[in-house]
C-alpha positions as CSV (number, residue, x, y, z in Angstrom):
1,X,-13.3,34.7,23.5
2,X,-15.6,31.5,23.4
3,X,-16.9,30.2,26.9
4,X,-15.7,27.0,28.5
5,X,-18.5,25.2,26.9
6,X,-18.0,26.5,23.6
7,X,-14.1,25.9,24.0
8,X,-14.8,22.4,25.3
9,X,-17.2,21.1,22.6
10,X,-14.4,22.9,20.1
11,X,-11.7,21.1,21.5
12,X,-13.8,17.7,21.7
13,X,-14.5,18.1,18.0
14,X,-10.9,18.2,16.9
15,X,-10.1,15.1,19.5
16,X,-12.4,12.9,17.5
17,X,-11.0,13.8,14.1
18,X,-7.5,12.9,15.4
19,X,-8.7,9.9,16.9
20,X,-11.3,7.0,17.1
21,X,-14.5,7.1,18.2
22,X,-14.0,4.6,21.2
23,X,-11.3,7.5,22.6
24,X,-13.8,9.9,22.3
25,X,-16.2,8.0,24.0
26,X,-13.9,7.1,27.2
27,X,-13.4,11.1,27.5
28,X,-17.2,11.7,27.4
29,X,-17.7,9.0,30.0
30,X,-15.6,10.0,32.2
31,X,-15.7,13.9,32.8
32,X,-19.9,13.0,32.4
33,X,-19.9,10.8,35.4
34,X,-17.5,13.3,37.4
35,X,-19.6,16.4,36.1
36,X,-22.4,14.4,37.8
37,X,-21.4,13.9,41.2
38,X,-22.7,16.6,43.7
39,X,-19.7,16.4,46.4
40,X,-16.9,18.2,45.9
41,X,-14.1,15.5,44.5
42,X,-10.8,15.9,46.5
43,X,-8.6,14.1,45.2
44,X,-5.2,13.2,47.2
45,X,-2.0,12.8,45.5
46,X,1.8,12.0,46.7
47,X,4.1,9.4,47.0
48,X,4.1,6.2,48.3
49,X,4.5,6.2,52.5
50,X,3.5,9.9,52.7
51,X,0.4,8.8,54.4
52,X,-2.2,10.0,51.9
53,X,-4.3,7.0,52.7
54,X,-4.3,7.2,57.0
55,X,-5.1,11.6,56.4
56,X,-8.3,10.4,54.3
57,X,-9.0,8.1,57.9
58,X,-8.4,10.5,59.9
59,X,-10.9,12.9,57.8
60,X,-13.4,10.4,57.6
61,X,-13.5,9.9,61.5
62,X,-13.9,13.6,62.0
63,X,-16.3,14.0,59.7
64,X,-18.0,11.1,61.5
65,X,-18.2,9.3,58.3
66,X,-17.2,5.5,58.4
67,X,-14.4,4.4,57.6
68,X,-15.0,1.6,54.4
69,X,-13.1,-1.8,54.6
70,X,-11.6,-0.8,51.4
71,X,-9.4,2.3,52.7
72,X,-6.9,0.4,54.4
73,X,-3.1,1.0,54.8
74,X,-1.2,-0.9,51.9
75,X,1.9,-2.6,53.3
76,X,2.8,-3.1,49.2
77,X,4.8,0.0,47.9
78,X,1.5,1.6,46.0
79,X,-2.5,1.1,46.8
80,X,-3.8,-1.1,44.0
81,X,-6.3,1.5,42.6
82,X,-8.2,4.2,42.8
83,X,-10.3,4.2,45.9
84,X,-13.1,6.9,46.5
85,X,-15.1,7.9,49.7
86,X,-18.0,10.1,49.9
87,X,-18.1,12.6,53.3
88,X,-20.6,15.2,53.6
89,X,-20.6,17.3,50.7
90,X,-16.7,16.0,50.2
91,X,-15.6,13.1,47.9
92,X,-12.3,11.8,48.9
93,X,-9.9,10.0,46.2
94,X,-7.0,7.8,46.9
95,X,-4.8,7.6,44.2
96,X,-1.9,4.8,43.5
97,X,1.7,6.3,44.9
98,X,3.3,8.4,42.4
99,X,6.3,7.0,40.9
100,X,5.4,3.3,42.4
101,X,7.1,2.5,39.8
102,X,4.1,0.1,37.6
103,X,3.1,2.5,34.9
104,X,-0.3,1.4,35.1
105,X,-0.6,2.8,38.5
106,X,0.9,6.3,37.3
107,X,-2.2,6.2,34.8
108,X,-4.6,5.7,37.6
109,X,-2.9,8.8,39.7
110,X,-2.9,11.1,36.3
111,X,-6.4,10.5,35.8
112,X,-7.8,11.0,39.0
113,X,-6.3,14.3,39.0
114,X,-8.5,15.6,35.6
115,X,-11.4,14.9,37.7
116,X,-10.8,16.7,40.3
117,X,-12.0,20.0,42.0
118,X,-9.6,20.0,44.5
119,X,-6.0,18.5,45.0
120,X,-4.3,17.7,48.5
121,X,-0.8,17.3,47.4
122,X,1.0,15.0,50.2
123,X,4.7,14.7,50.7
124,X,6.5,13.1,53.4
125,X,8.5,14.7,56.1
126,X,11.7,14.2,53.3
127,X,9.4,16.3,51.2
128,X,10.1,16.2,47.9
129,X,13.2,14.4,47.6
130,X,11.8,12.5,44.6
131,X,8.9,13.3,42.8
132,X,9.7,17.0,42.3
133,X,8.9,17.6,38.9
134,X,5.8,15.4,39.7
135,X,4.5,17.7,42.2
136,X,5.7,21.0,40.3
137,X,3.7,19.8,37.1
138,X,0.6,19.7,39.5
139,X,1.3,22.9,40.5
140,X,1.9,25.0,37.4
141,X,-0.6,23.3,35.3
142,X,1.8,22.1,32.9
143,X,0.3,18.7,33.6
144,X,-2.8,19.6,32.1
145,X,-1.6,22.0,28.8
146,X,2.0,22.1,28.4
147,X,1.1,24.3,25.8
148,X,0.0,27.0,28.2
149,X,-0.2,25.7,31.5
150,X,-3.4,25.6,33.7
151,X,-3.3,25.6,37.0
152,X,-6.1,24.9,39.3
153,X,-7.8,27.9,40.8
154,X,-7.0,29.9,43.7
155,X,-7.3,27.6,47.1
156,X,-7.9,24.6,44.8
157,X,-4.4,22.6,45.7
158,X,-3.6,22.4,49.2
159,X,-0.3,20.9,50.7
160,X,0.3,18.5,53.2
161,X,2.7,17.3,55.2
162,X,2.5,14.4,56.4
163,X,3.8,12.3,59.3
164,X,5.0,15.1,60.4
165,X,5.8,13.6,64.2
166,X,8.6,12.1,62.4
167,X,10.5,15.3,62.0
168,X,10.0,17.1,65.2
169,X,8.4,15.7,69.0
170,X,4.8,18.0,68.8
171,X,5.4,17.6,72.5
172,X,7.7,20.2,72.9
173,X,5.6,23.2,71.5
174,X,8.1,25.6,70.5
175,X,10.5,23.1,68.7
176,X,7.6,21.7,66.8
177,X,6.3,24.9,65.6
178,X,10.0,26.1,64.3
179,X,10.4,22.7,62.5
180,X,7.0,23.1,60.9
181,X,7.8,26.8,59.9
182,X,11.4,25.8,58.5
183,X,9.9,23.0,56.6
184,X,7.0,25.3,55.1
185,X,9.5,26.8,53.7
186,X,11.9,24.0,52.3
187,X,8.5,23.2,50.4
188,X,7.8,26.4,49.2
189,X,11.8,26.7,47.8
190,X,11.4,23.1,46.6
191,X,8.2,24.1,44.4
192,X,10.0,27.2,42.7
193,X,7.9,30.0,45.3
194,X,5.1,28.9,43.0
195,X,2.8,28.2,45.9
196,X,2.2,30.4,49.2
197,X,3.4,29.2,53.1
198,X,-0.6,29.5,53.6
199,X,-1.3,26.7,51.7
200,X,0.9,24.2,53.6
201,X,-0.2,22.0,56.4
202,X,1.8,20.0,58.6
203,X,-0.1,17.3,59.5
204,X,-0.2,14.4,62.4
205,X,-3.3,12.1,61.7
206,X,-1.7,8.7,63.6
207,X,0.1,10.3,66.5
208,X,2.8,7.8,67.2
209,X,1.5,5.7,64.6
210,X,-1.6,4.9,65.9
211,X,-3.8,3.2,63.5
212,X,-6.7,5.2,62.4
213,X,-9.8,4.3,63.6
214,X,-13.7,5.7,65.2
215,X,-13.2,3.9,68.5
216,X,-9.9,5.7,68.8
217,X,-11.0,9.0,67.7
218,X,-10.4,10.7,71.5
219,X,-6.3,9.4,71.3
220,X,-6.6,11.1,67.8
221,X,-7.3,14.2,69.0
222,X,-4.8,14.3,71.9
223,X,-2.9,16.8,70.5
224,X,-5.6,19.6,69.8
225,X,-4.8,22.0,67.0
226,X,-0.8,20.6,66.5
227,X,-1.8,17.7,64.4
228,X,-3.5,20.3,61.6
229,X,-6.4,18.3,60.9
230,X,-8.7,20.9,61.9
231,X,-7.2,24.1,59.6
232,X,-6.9,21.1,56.7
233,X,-10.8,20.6,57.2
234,X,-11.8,24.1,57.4
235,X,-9.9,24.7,53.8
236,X,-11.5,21.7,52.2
237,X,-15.0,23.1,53.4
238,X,-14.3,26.6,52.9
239,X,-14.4,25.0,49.0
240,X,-18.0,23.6,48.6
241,X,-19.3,26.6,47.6
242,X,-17.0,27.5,45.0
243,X,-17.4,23.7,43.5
244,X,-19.5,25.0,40.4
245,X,-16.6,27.2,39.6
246,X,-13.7,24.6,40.6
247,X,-15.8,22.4,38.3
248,X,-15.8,25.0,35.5
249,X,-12.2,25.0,35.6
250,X,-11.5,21.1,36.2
251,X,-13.7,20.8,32.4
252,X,-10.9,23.0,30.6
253,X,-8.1,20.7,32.8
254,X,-9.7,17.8,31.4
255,X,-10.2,18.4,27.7
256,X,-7.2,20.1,27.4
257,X,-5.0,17.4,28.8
258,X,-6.8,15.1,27.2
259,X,-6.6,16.7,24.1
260,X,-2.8,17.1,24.5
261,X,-2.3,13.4,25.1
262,X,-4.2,13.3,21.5
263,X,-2.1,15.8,19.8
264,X,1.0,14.3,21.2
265,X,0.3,10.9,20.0
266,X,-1.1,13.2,16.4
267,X,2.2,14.9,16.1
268,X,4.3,11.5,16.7
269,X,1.6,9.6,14.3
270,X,2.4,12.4,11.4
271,X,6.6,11.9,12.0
272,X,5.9,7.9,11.5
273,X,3.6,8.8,8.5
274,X,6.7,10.9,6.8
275,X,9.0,8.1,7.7
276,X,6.6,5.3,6.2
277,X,5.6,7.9,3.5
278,X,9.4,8.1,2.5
279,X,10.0,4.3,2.3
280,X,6.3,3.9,0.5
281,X,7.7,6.2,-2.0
282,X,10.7,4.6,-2.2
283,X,9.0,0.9,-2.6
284,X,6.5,3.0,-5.8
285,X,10.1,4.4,-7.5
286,X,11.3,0.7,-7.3
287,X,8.7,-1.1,-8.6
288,X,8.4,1.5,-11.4
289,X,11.6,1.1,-12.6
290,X,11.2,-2.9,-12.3
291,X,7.6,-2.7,-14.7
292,X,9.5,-0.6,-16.7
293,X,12.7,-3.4,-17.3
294,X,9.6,-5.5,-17.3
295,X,8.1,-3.5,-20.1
296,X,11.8,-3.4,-22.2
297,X,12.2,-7.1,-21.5
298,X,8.5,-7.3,-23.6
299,X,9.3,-5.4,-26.2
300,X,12.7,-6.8,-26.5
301,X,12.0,-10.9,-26.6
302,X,8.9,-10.2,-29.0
303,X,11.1,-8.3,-31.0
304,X,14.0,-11.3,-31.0
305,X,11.3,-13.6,-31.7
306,X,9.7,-12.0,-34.8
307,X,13.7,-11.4,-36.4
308,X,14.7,-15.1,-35.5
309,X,11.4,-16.5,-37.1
310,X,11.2,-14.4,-40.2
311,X,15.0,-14.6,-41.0
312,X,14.0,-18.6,-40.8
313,X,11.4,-18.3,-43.2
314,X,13.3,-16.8,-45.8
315,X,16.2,-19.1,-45.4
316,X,14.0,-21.7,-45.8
317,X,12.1,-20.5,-48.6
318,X,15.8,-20.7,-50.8
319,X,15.6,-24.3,-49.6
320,X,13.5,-26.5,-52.2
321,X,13.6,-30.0,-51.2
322,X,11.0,-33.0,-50.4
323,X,11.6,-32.5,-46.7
324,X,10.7,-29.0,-47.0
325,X,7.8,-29.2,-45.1
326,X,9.2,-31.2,-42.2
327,X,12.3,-29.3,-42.3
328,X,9.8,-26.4,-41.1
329,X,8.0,-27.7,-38.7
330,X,11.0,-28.6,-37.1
331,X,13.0,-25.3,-37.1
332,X,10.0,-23.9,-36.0
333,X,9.7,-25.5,-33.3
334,X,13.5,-25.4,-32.2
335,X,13.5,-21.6,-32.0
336,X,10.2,-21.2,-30.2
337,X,11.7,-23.8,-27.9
338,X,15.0,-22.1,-27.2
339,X,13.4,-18.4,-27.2
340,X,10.5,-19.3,-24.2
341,X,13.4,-20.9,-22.4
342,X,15.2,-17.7,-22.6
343,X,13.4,-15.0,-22.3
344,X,11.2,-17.0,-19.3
345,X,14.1,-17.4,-17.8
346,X,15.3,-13.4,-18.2
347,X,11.2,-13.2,-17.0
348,X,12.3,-15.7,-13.7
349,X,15.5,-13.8,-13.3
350,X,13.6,-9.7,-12.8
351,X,11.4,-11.4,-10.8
352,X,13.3,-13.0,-8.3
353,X,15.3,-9.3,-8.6
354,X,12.3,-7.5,-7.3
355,X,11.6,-10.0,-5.1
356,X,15.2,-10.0,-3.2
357,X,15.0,-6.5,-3.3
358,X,11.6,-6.3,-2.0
359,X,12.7,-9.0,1.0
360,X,15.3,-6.3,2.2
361,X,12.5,-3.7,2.8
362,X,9.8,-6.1,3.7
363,X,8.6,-9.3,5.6
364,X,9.9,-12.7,3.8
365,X,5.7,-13.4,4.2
366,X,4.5,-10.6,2.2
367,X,6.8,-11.7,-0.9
368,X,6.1,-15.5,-0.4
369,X,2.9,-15.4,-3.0
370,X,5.3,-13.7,-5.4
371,X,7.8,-16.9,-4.7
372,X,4.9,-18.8,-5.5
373,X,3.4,-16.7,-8.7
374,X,7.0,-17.1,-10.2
375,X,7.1,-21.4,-9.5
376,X,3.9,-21.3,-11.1
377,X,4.5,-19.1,-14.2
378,X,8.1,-19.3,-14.7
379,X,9.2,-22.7,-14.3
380,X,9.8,-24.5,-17.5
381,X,11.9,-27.1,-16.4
382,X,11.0,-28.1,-12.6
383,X,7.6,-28.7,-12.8
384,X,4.8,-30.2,-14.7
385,X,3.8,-27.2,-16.6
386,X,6.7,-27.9,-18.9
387,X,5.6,-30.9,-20.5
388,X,2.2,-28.9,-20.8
389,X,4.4,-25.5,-22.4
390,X,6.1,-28.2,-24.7
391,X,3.2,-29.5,-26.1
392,X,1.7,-26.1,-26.8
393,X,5.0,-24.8,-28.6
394,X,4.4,-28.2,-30.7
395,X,0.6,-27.6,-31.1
396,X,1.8,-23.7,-32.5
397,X,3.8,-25.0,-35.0
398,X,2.3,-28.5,-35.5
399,X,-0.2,-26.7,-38.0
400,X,2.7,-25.4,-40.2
401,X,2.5,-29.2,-42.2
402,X,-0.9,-28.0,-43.5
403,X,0.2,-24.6,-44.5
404,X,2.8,-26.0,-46.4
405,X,1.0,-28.7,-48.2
406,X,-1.2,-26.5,-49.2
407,X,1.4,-24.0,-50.5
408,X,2.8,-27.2,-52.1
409,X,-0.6,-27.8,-54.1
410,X,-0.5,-24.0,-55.3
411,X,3.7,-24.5,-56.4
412,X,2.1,-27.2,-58.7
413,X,-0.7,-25.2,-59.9
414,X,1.9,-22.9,-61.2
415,X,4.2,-25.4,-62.8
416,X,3.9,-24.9,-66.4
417,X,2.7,-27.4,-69.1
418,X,4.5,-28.3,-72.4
419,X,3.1,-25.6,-74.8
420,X,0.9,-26.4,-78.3
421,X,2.4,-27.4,-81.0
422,X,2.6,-24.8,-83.5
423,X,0.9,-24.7,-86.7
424,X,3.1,-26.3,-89.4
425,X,4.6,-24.5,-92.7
426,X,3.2,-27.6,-94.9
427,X,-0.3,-27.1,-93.4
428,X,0.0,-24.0,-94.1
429,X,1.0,-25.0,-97.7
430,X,-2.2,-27.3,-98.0
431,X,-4.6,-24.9,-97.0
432,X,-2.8,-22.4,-99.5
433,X,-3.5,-25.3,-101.8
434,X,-6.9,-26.0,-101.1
435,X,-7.8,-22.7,-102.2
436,X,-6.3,-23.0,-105.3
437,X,-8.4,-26.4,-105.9
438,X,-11.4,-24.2,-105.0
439,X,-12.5,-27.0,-102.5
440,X,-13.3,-24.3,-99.7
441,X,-15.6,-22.2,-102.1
442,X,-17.2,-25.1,-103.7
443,X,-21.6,-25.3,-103.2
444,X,-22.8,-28.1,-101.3
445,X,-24.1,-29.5,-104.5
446,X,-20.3,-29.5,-106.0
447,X,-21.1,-26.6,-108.4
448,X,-19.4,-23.1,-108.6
449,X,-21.5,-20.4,-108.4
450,X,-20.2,-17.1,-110.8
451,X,-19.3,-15.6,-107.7
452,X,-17.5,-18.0,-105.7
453,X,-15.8,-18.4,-109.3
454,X,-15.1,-14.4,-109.3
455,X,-14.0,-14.5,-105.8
456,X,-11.9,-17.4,-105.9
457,X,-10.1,-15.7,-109.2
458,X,-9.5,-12.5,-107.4
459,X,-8.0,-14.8,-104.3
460,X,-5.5,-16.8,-106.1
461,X,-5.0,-13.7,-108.2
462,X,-4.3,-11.4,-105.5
463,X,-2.1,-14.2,-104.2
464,X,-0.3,-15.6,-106.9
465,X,3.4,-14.7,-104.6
466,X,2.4,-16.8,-101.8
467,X,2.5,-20.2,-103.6
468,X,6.3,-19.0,-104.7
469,X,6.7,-17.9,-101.1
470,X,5.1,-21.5,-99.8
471,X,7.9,-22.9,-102.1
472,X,10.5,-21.2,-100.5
473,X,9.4,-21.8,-96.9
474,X,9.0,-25.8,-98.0
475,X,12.3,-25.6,-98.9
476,X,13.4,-23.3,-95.3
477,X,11.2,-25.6,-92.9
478,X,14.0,-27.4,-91.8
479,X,16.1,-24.5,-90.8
480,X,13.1,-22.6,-89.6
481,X,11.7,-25.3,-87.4
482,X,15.4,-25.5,-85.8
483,X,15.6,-21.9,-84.8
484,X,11.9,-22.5,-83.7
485,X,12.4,-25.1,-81.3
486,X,15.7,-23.3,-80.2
487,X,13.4,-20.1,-79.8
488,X,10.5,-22.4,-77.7
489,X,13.5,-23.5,-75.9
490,X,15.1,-20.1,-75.0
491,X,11.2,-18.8,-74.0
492,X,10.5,-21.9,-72.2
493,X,13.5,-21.9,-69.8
494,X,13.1,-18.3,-69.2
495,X,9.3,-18.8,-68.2
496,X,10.6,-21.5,-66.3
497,X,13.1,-19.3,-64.4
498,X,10.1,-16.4,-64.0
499,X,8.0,-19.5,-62.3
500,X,10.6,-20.5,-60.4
501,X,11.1,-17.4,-58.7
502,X,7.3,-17.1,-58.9
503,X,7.3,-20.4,-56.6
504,X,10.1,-19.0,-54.2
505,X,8.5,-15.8,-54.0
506,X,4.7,-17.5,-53.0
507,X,6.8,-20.1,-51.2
508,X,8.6,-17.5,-49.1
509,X,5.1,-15.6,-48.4
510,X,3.7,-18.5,-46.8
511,X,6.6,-19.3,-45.0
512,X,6.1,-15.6,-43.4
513,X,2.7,-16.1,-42.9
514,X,3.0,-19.2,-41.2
515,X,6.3,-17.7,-39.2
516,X,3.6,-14.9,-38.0
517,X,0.7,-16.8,-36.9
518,X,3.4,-18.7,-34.7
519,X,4.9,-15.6,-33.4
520,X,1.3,-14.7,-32.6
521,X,0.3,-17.4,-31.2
522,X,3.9,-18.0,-29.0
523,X,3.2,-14.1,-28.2
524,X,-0.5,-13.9,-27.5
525,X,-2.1,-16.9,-27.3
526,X,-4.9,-16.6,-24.3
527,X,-3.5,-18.0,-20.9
528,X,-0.4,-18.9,-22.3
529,X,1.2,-16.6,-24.7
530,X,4.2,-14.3,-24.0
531,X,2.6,-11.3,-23.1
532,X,-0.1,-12.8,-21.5
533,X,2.3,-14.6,-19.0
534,X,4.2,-10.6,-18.6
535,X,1.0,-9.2,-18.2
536,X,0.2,-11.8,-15.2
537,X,3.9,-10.5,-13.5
538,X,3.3,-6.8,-14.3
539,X,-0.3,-7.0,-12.5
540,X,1.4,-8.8,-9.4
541,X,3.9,-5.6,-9.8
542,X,1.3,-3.8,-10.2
543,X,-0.7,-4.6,-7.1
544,X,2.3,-4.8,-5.0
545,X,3.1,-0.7,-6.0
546,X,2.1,0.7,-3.3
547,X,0.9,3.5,-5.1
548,X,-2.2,4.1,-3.5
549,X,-0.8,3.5,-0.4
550,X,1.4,6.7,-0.4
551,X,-1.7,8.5,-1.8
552,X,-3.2,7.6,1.7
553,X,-0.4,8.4,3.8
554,X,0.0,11.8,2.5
555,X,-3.8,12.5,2.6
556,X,-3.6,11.3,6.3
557,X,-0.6,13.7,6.9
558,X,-2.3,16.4,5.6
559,X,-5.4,15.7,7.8
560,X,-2.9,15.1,10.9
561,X,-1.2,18.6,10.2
562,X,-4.2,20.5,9.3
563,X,-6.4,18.7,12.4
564,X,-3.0,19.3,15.1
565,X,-2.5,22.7,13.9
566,X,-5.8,23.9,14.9
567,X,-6.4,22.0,18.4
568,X,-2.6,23.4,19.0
569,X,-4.1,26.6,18.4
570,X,-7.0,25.8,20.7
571,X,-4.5,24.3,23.3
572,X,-2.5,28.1,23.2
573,X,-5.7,30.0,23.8
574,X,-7.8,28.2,26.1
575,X,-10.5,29.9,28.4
576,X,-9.2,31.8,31.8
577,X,-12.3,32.5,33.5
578,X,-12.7,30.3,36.9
């Protein structure tokens, strides 16, 4: 079993990591300051009227102490604050009325009594016709640790009544004396038999209402030992020597009620922290599904983009006309015109989704920079940014001309040119004949040599059949230069087909190429493409999730539980030596 001290500093330890330092600091002000005064603090307690503050006179005078200009009678239903007296080895406290009704007052009465080593509980000659559970708290200790109430030790709460001329004429003795018995006991019923008859005082400190003061101190006393003052005194006293022990017991009342005020708050703090955690999770679920309908959206306009612009380039690679390249440019630009406007405005439309949806779990303010984000981004027709968007769309596809000039250039590169002529049958014919004249095998000098003359023999020898078969094609020439040029003909209109498609097919290549470097550029071009304009929304979503947020939330719940679970346990098991 750990000592008070050891049970205190245990319990002050989990106080601070369930709250802030400044808390923590309050407590430690205020039990040091108490734990330094030498008197033994009384502190008196009760409702308003029940003439707490004219018993404190009344003590002060027979103590001989004076009576400060501050502990006066309040005509108001409560005493403004606290008000302390020091007597001898006693420290009186007069506390605000209980139930005054002014919260703050209540506060001031609560806290007087966790530094306290002694409690004169005062009720009016009523007695406790209101302010019952008040007074029972007090007395079980339940005020203190409603976990396991501590009451204060042995002799440490004493009971007054007070006023108690008003019930019964001390005058007549015997009457007096029955009234106070029977009313001993109404207060003992009244309090559940949690207290004993001894502890009870009927008390008279202003017979008749006389107004407390020294000078009057000899009218005070008028009625000897029926006013009580003297057996209230001698119980109060008979409690200074105990006040090391009373003390010892008012430093567990006053970490453990202050401890359960923390873990009260803690438990309550952890039950909002499931309720925010819930919504915070609810808010990360949303905008997940919203990235991800941001994400399809993405994929699904690049992908409309790409199929729109390449089924555009081949239809216009079939088209060969003068206007081709113009043509082009212009179709281009129509269909990245009409897509941005589209698919910004499917952009516009999620957004202002999220953000309507996000306005019915939120503030209007916290969503009014995304209002702003989509004005900014989003608006194509509204604002200035659209002539700016246009003029980029034309810049993207204003380079086309070039592409297509040049693929022009390379289409006439490939056109073909008229072929060479043949070599005729008749030259043929006169070079056959200029062998038989010799004149390719004469000597410079116009002399033939034996064996030229040999060679040229065996020549024409060896090709006596091709002057017949020059005859013959002399006499075919016409007919074979016919199906000759038919033939040219046939080959050159089938190369010109194979070129033609040549051209369509390089024609058609370009055209993709150019339709991709304007999908890219519509798609990616920095600080204006597509995606970069998504990626702008999806970091907004982004840092909107609250992702880390419920992260937090449950780490704090885990601290609350874990941190509440063990000063509970230290509540349960507290220290029960006095």
């Amino acid at each position: 079993m750990a000592t008070i001290a050891q049970w205190s500093e245990q319990v002050r330890e989990r106080v601070q990591r369930l709250t802030d330092r400044d808390h923590v600091s309050h407590a430690d002000a205020a039990w040091n300051e108490f734990a330094a005064r030498p008197q033994l603090v009384v502190t008196v307690y009760g409702p308003y009227n029940a003439g707490k503050t004219t018993l404190i006179r009344r003590l002060l005078v027979e103590d001989g102490t004076p009576i400060p200009d501050s502990l006066h009678v309040s005509a108001a239903p409560e005493t403004a604050e606290v008000r302390a007296v020091n007597s001898g080895p006693l420290r009186y406290v007069d506390t605000p009325g209980m139930r005054a009704g002014t919260a703050g007052l209540g506060a001031d009465a609560d806290r007087s009594l966790l530094v306290t080593d002694a409690v004169l509980m005062v009720a009016p000659v009523q007695l406790l016709t209101d302010g019952r559970d008040e007074f029972l708290s007090v007395v079980t200790g339940s005020r203190f640790n409603p976990h396991r109430p501590l009451p204060l030790p042995d002799g440490a709460i004493r009971f007054v009544i007070g006023k108690a001329d008003e019930g019964a004429d001390p005058d007549y003795e015997e009457d007096y004396a029955a009234w106070r018995e029977a009313k001993t006991a109404d207060l003992v019923s009244q309090l559940s038999d949690r207290i004993e008859a001894g502890s009870v005082h009927a008390v008279i400190a202003g017979p008749s209402g006389l107004k407390v003061t020294a000078e009057r101190v000899e009218q005070l006393r008028e009625l000897g030992d029926l006013d009580g003052i003297a057996a209230l005194r001698e119980a109060l006293r008979s409690l200074v020597p105990q006040r090391e022990r009373l003390r010892e017991a008012a430093r567990v009342r006053f970490w453990a009620a202050t401890a359960s005020g923390v873990l009260d708050q803690a438990l309550a703090w952890t039950e909002e922290l499931r309720g925010r955690e819930a919504t915070v999770k609810a808010e990360v679920v949303r905008y997940d599904q919203f990235i991800e309908l941001l994400e399809s959206l993405r994929k699904a306009a690049e992908s409309q983009l790409r199929q729109r612009m390449a089924a555009l380039a081949a239809e216009l690679g079939e088209q060969q006309s003068g206007r081709g390249i113009a043509v082009a440019q212009e179709r281009f630009t129509r269909v990245v015109e009409e897509w941005t406007e589209q698919s910004f405005a499917q952009l516009r439309s999620l957004i202002e989704q999220a953000a309507a949806d996000q306005q019915e779990r939120s503030t209007a303010l916290a969503w009014r920079e995304t209002g702003q984000l989509v004005a900014e981004i989003l608006d194509v027709r509204d604002t200035g940014r659209a002539l700016e968007r246009a003029a980029r769309t034309s810049a993207l596809v204003g380079g086309l001309a070039e592409r297509l000039r040049d693929a022009s250039a390379q289409r006439m590169a490939l056109r073909p040119q008229a072929p060479a002529a043949p070599v005729s049958v008749p030259r043929k014919v006169t070079q056959i004949e200029r062998v038989r004249d010799h004149t390719w095998f004469q000597t410079p000098e116009g002399g033939v040599t034996y064996r030229t003359t040999e060679y040229v023999r065996r020549t024409v020898d060896g090709n006596r059949g091709l002057q017949s078969m020059a005859n013959a094609v002399s006499k075919a020439a016409p007919a074979i230069l016919a199906g000759g040029a038919a033939a040219l003909q046939a080959w050159h209109e089938s190369r010109e087909r194979q070129l033609e498609q040549e051209r369509r097919f390089a024609t058609r290549d370009e055209l993709r190429a150019a339709a991709d470097t304007v999908v890219d550029a519509v798609l990616n071009s920095p600080g204006s493409g597509w995606n970069g304009q998504v990626d702008a929304v999806r970091d907004d979503f982004q840092d909107r999730r609250p992702g880390s947020m419920a992260e937090t939330i449950a780490a704090e719940i885990a601290h609350c539980e874990k941190e509440t679970k063990a000063l509970d346990a230290l509540l349960r098991h507290p220290p029960t030596e006095h």
